[in-house]
N, C-alpha and C positions, 0 to 999 in steps of 0.2 A: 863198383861198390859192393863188399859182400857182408853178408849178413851173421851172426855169427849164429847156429844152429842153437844151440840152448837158451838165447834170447830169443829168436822165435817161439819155441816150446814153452816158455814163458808166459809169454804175450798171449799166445795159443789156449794155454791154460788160464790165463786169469780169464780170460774172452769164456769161455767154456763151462767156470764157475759160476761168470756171474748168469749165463744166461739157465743154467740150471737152478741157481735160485729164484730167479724168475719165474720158470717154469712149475718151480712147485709152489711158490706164492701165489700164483695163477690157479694152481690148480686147488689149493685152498681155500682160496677165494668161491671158488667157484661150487666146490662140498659145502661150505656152509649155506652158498644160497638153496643147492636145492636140499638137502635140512630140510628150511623154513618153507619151500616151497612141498615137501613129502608132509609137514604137520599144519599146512593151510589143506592139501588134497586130504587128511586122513578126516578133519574138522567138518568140512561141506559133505565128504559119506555118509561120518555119524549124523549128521544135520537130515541127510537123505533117506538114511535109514529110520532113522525117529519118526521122521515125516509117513513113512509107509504104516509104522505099526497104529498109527492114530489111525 
């Protein structure tokens, strides 16, 4: 049984698509959380810092 070489390349490529859009949904995913996790840390400093000047 033989394969024929540009449907592998094919198949290769869609395989390779999709796992790149994965990859950057993942990694988008993952910038938004720390965002929210950089403006929870900036929130508890200013809180920290207030706290000092009292």
């Amino acid at each position: 049984m033989e394969i024929d070489f540009g449907v592998f390349l094919f198949f290769v490529s869609i395989v390779l698509g999709a796992l790149v859009i994965r990859w950057i949904k993942i990694i988008k995913l993952n910038s938004n959380l720390q965002v929210e996790q950089n403006k929870e840390i900036i929130t508890l400093l200013k809180e920290i810092k207030e706290g000092k000047k009292h």
